[in-house]
C-alpha positions in Angstrom: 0.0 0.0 0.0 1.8 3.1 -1.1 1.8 6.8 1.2 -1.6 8.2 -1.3 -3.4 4.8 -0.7 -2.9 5.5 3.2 -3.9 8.7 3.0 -6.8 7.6 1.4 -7.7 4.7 3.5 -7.3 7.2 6.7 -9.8 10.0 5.3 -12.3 7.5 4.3 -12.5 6.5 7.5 -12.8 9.9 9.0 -15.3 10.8 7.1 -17.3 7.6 8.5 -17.1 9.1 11.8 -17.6 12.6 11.1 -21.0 11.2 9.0 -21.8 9.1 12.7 -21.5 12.5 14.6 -23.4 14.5 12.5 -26.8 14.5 10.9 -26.0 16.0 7.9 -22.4 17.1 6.3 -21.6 18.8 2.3 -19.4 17.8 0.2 -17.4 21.3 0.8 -17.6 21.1 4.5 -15.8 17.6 4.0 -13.8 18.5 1.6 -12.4 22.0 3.7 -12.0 19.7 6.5 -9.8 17.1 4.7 -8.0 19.4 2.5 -8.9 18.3 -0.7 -11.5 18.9 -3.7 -15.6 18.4 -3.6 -14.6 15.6 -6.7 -12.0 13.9 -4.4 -15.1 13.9 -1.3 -17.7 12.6 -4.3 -14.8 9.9 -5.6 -14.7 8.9 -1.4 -18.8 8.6 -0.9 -18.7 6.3 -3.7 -16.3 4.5 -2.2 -18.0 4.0 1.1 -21.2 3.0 -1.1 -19.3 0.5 -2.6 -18.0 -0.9 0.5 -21.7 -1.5 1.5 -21.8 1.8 3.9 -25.5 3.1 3.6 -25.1 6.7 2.8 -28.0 8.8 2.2 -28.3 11.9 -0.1 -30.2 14.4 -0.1 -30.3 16.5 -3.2 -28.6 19.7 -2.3 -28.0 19.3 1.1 -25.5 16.9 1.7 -24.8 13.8 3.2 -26.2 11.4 6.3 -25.4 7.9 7.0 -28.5 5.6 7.9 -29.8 5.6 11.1 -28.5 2.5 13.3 -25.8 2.0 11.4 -22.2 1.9 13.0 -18.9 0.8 12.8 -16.6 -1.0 14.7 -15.4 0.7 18.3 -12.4 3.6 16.8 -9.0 3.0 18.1 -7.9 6.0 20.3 -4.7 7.8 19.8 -2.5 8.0 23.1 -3.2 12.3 23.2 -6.7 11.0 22.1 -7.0 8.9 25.2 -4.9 11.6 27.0 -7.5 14.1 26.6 -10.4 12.2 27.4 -8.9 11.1 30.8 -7.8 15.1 31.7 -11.4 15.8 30.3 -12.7 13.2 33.0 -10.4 14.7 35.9 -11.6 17.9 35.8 -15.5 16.9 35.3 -15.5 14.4 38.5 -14.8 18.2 40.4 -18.1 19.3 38.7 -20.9 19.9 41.6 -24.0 18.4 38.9 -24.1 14.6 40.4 -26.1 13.5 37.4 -23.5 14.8 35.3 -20.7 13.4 37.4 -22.7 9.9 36.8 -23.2 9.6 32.8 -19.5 10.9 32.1 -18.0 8.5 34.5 -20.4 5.6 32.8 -19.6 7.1 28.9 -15.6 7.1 29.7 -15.9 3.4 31.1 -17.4 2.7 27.8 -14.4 4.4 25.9 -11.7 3.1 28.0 -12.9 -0.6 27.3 -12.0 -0.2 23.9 -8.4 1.4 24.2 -5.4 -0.8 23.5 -3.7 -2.3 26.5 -0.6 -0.4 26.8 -2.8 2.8 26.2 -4.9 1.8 28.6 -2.7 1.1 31.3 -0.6 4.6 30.4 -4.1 6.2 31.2 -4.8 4.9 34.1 -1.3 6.3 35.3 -2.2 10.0 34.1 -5.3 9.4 35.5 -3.7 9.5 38.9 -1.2 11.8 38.2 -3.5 14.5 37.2 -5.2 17.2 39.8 -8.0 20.0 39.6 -7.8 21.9 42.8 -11.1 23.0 42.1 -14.0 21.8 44.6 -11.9 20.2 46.9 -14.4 18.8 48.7 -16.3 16.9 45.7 -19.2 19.3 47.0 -22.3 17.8 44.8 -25.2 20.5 44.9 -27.5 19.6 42.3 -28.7 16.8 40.2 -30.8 17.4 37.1 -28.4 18.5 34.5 -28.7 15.1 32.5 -32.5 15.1 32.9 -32.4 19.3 31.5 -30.4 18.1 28.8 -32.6 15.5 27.4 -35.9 17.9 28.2 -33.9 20.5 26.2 -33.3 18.2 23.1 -36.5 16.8 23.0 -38.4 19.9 23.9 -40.4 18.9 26.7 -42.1 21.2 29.5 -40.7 21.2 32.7 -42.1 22.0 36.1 -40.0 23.3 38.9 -39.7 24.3 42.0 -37.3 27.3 42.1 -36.3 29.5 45.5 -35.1 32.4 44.6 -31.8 33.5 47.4 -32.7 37.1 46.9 -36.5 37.2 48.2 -36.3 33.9 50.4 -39.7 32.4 48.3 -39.7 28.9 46.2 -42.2 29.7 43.2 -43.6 27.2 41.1 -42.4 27.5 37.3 -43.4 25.9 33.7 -40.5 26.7 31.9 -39.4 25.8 28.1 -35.8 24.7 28.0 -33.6 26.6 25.4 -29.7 26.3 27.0 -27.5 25.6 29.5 -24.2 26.9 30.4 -21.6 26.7 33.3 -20.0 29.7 35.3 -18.3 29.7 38.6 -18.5 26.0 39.0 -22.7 26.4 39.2 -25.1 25.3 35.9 -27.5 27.9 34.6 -30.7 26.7 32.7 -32.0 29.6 30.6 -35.6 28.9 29.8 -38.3 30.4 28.6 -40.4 31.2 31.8 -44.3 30.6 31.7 -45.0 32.7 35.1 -43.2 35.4 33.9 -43.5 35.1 30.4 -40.4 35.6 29.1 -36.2 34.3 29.6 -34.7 33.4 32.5 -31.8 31.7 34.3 -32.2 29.2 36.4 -29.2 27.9 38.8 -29.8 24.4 39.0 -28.6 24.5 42.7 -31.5 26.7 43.5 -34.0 24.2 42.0 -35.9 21.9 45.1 -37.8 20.3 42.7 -37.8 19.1 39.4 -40.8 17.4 37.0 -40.2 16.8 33.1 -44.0 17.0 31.3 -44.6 14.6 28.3 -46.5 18.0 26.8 -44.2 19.3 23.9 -43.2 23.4 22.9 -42.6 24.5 20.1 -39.3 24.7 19.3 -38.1 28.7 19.9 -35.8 29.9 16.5 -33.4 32.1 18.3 -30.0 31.3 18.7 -28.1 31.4 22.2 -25.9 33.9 20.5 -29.2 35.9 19.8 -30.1 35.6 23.8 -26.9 36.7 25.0 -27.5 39.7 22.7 -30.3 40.6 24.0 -29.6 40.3 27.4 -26.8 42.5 26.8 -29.5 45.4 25.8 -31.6 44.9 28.2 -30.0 44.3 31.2 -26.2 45.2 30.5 -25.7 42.2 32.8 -26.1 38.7 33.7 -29.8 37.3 32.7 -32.4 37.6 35.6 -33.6 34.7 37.5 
């Protein structure tokens, strides 16, 4: 196998996983990503055809690969596997226990398919690595995996919220848009039914939590859009 067949042989297969991470990929966004020309991308998705990989196309979108399909586990890189384990130091610090609890199961799943001697080299970083942050492996909430999946599949959510600032626990119907981290704490920004417009919600704050099988429609702004707003309106963080 000469260097150009390699080459080959190692984009075709990164184009596989880039089309089993994402729904839907262009021949230009492959072909920017790999360095080479939209003909070269077309040459490759015949390829993977060939080889029996069931690509769909849709006719001036792009490409998608058929749902359920997958390969074979992928074989980490040592920095690959190095990452991931620096990645898993630093989230078993984080103070979401549901979050602590689906990493820690997801990074089981990756380290059973790493090669032995990469394996046992990550288990030595593993213990070789520190975050200094939350010492105490304080856990103050718990609903971070269960917000994640409302957000995604755009499911009302009831809570319970107590607000530090007045000393009172309201009772909200909120539509999850986003979530994002600061100062250790997760925020939920969601659109809130009581007050009828965006707030954010620190999931440490939340005494109770209740995912609705009622659907909402799906809101079109972008989290970029929010921040922008917020920026008008309050020249601040968003209110809670």
């Amino acid at each position: 196998m000469n260097d150009n067949d390699t080459k080959r042989l190692s984009r075709l297969t990164a184009i596989l996983t880039q089309l089993q991470t994402k729904r839907l990929l262009t021949a230009s966004e492959l072909a920017n990503k790999f360095s080479v020309s939209n003909r070269t991308i077309y040459r490759d998705i015949r390829a993977l055809e060939q080889a029996g990989v069931p690509i769909l196309t849709e006719e001036g979108k792009g490409y998608s690969i058929m749902e359920g399909y997958r390969i074979p586990p992928v074989m980490f890189t040592e920095s690959e596997a190095n990452a991931l384990i620096t990645a898993e130091q630093l989230i078993l610090k984080n103070k979401d226990a549901s979050f602590v609890k689906e990493y820690t199961e997801a990074i089981l799943k990756i380290k059973s398919v790493l090669r032995s001697n990469t394996k046992d080299k990550a288990n030595l970083l593993s213990n070789r690595i520190v975050f200094r942050q939350n010492i105490e492996n304080d856990r103050t909430s718990n609903y971070l995996a269960t917000l994640q999946l409302a957000l995604t599949n755009f499911n009302l959510t009831k809570i319970n919220y107590h607000s530090t600032e007045t000393n009172q626990t309201t009772e909200r119907t909120i539509e999850p848009f986003a979530i994002y981290s600061t100062q250790e704490n997760w925020l939920l920004i969601a659109f809130c039914r009581l007050r009828k417009d965006f707030r954010a919600f620190r999931l440490d704050r939340i005494v109770k939590l209740n995912v609705l099988n009622e659907q909402f429609e799906p809101h079109k702004m972008t989290l970029q859009e929010y921040f922008e707003i917020c920026k008008e309106k309050y020249f601040s963080q968003p209110l809670t």
